[in-house]
N, C-alpha and C positions, 0 to 999 in steps of 0.2 A: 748567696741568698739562701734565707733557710725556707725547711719545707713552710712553715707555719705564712709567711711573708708571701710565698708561690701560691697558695689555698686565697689568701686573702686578693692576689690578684687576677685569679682565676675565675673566684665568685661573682667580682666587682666587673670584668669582664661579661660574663652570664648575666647579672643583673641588669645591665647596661643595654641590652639588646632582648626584652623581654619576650615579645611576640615571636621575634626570629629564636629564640631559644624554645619555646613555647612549639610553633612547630615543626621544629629539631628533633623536639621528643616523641612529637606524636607518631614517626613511626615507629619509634624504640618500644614508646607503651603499649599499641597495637601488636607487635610483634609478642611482645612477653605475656600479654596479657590473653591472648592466645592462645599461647606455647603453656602458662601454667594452668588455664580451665581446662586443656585437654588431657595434658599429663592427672591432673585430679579429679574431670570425671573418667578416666584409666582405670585409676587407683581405687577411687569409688567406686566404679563398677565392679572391681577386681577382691573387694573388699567385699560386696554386695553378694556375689557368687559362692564364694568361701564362706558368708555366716549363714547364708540358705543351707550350703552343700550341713554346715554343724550342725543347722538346726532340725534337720532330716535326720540326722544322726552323723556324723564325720567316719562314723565306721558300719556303716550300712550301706548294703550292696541289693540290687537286684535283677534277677532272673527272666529276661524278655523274648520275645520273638526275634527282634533283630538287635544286633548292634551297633556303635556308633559309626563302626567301618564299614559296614553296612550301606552306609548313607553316604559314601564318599562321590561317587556319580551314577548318573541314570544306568549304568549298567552292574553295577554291584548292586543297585537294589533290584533290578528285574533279575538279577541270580538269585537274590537272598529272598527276593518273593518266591521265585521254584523251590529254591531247596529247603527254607526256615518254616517247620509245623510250629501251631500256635502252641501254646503255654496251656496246659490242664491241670485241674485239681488233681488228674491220677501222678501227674509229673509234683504237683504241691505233696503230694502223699507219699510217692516216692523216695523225696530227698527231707521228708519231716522223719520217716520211720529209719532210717541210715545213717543221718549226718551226725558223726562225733565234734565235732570244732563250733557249730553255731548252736550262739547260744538261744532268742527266738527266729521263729520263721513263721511270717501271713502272708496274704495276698491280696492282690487291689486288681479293679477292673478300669481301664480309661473311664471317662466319664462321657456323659450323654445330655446334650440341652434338654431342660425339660420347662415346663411352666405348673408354677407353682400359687397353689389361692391360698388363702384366710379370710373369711367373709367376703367383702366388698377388697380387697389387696389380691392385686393380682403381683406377678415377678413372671415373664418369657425368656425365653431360652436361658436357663439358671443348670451349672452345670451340676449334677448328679451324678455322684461315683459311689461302687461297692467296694467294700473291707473288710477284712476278718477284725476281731475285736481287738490283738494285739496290734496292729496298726500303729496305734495313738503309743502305746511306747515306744515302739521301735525309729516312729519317725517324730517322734519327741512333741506331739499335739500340744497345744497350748489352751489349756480348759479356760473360759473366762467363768460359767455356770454350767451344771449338772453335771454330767457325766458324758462317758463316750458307751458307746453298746457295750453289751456282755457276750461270752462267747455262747452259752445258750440263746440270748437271740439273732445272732447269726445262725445258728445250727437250728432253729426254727423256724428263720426266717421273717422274723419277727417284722411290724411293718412301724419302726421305729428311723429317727432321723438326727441327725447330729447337724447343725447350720452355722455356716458361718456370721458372724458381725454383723455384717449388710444384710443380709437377707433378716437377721433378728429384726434389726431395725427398723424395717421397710414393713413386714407381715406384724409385729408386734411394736408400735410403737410406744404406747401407754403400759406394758404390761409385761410381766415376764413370761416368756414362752415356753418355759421347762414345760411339760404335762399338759403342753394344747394341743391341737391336732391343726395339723394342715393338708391340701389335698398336693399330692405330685400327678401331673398328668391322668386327675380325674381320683386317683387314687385316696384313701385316707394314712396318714401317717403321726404318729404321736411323738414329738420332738422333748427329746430328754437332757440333749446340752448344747452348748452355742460356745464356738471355738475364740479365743483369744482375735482383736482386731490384729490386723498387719498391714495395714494401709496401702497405697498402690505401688504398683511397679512402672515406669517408663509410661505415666498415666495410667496404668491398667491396675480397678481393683481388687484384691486378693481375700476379700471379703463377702462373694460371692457365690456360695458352694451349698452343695447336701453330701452328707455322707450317710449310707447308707447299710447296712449290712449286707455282706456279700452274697449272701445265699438270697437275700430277698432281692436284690438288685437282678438277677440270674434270674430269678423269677416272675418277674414282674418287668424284665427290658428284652429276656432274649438271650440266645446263647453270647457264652461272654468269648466273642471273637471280632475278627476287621476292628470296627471304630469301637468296639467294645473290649477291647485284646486284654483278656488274664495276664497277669505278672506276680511274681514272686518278689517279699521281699525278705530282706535277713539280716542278722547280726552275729556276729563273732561273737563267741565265749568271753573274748581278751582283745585286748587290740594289739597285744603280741602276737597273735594267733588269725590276725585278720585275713591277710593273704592266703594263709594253709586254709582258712574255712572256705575264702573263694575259690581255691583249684580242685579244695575236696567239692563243693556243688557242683565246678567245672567237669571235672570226674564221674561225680554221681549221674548227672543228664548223660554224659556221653556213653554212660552202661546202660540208660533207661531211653535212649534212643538209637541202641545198637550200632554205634558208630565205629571204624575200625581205625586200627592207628593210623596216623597221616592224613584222615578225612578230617576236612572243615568243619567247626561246630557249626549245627543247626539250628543255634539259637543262639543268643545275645548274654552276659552278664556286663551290669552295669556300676562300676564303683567311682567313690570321689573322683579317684585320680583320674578313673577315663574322663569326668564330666571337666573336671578343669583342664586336662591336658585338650580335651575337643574347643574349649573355649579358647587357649593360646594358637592351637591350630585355626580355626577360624578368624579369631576378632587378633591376633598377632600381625598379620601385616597388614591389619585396617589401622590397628594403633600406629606402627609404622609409618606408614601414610598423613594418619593424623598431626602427628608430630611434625614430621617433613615438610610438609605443605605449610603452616604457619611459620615456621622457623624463617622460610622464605621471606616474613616481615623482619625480621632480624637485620637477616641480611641489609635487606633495605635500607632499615633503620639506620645502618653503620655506613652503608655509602652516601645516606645524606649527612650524617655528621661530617664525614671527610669534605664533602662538595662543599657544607658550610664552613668549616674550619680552614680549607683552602682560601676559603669570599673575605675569612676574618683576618688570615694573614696578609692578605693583597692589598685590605681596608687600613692594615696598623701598621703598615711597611714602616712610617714613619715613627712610628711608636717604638718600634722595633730595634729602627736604628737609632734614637736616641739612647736607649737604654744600653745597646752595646758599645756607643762611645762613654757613659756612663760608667762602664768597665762589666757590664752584664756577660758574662759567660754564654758558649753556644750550650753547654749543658742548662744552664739557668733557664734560655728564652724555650728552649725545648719540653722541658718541663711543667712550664709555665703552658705551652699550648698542650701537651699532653694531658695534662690532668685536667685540663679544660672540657678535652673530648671527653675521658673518663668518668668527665661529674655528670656529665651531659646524660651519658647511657646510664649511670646507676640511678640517679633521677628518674631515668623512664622508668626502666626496671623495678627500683621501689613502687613506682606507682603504678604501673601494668600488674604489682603483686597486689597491691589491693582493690583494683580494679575486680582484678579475678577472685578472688576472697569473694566481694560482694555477686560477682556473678553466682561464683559456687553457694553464697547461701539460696539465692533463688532458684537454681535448676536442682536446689537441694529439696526445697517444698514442691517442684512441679515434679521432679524426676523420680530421683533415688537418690541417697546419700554421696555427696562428693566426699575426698578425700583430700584437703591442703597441707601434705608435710613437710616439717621444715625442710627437709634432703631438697624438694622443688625449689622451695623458696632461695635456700642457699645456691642451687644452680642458676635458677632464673637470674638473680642479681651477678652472681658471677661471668656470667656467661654474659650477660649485658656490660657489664666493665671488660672484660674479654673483647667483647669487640669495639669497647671504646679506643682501648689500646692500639689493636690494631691499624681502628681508622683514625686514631690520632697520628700516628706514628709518622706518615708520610708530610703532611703538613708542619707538623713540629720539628719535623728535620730542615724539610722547605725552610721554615722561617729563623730556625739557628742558624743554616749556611748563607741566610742573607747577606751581602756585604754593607758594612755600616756604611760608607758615603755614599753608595747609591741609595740602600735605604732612605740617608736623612737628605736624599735629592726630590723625594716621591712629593708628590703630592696629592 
């Protein structure tokens, strides 16, 4: 019997039994459907982190109080609080009058909730942060209108404001807001540009913000330490040269904090690679998990096809043996139930991939961007015939070794 003849009575079998085929699948599509939303919001996320990490700059580093290992448990930070002094403008002076390998260097202060008026518009807790004027290049700002500060009105102090999207929105609806003034916590400030939208993250939006010039922020918030904490930021000359310019600032703090060889730094530098290597280190054996745990429907999925496939050889016993006095081979009848189980799981599989498709576009408009690549897709569907295979395999042997007269005895 050819394969084409085996397909046709393998369908005609499936068709035949449509509810119980129906679900047969449903743990397979459950399974898969799953196993690919979570592999692509993985990918998604994975994806998400990397074009933030570009869009900061892919080769910009910076200079903090503490670092990521820092934070590894409650007792590495109650060290790293004794020993890490905060971040100053004399350490920003320091390593600007020194450093040969970067090419600029600013500084940014965390940011601070504040409440912000326009007439009758109010906006609370909106958060406010200081910057030197290179900022906006180094961490690659995305201008929608005016401009970002100058380095004289930082170095004045100028009481100038840069805002994000939303808050344009919200104080300025009817009107452009370049050259109006707003109050920040009572204060007056004259807003000179409104930064590119960027829509939310995990629900949270990213279009929320003042930016401020650093010297007036310093002025007007308070020394810039604790929940105010100075940081340096930087870029390499080259991105040949990235890494020598982070060990040369490594270097330079550890002369300008008199450190001696073998001591600990007292402070933090922060580049891509720690940020994504800390993301594998945390969200890596959550993805793990994530994975694991749905595949479990898999599983399942395959040992109801077998249970069913077992129920269909028992039901065709007689089917079975007519066709092997007929002269059907035990390769033929085995066949014949094998690609049965086969169709059964790539069926689910197909459909748990678009299942998830349609998930992924929706947790794509709540969330953050999923990621569906084909590499998933081709395993999703493989691995779902993978274990058709397998949980065919026992049944289809069952029903080949059946013996024709008993077979055509059944009833």
């Amino acid at each position: 019997m050819d394969i084409t003849e085996t397909l046709k009575l393998a369908v005609s079998a499936v068709w035949a039994h449509k509810l119980r085929s129906a679900l047969t699948l449903l743990g397979m599509i459950i399974g898969v459907t799953a196993v690919v939303v979570i592999v692509s919001l993985i990918q998604g996320f994975n994806r998400y982190v990397d074009e933030k990490i570009a869009g900061i700059g892919a080769k910009s580093f910076s200079i903090r109080r503490f670092s990521f290992d820092d934070w590894r448990n409650t007792d590495t930070i109650a060290e790293a609080q004794r020993r890490n002094k905060d971040i100053t403008f004399d350490d920003y002076d320091f390593i600007r009058a020194r450093a040969t390998l970067i090419g600029q260097i600013g500084a940014k202060a965390l940011g601070t909730p504040s409440n912000l008026k326009r007439g009758n518009e109010t906006m609370e807790r909106v958060m406010v942060d200081g910057a030197t004027a290179n900022v906006a290049e180094i961490e690659n700002i995305d201008i929608a209108e005016g401009r970002f500060f100058t380095a004289t009105e930082n170095e004045t102090a100028a009481a100038v404001a840069f805002i994000g999207a939303d808050v344009a929105a919200k104080l300025f609806p009817n009107s452009s807001p370049v050259g109006q003034e707003i109050t920040i916590n009572g204060l007056p400030y004259r807003v000179i540009g409104v930064a590119a939208a960027k829509g939310t993250v995990f629900g949270m939006p990213q279009d929320i913000f003042v930016n401020i010039p650093l010297r007036s922020y310093a002025k007007h918030y308070g020394a810039l330490i604790r929940q105010r904490s100075f940081y340096i930021v930087a870029t390499a000359k080259s991105d040949d040269v990235f890494q020598e310019a982070v060990d040369e600032s490594r270097a330079l703090m550890r002369v300008r904090r008199g450190l001696r060889f073998g001591e600990k730094d007292n402070f933090g530098i922060m580049t891509p690679d720690a940020i994504t290597g800390m993301r594998d280190r945390i969200f890596g054996p959550i993805f793990i998990v994530a994975i694991a745990v749905p595949s479990i429907a898999l599983v399942v999925g395959g040992i109801v096809i077998m249970n069913i496939m077992l129920v269909s050889v028992t039901e065709r016993t007689k089917e079975i043996g007519i066709r092997k006095s007929l002269g059907a081979r035990r390769m033929d009848i085995m066949k014949q139930f094998l690609i049965e189980a086969v169709m059964l799981s790539a069926i689910g599989g197909s459909v748990g991939v678009l299942l998830a498709w349609a998930a992924g576009r929706v947790l794509s408009a709540v969330f953050f961007p999923t990621y569906l690549s084909i590499t998933a897709v081709i395993v999703a569907v493989t691995v779902s015939g993978a274990i058709g295979v397998v949980s065919g395999i026992w049944p289809a042997r069952r029903a080949a070794w059946l013996d024709p007269i008993e077979a055509l005895r059944a009833e």
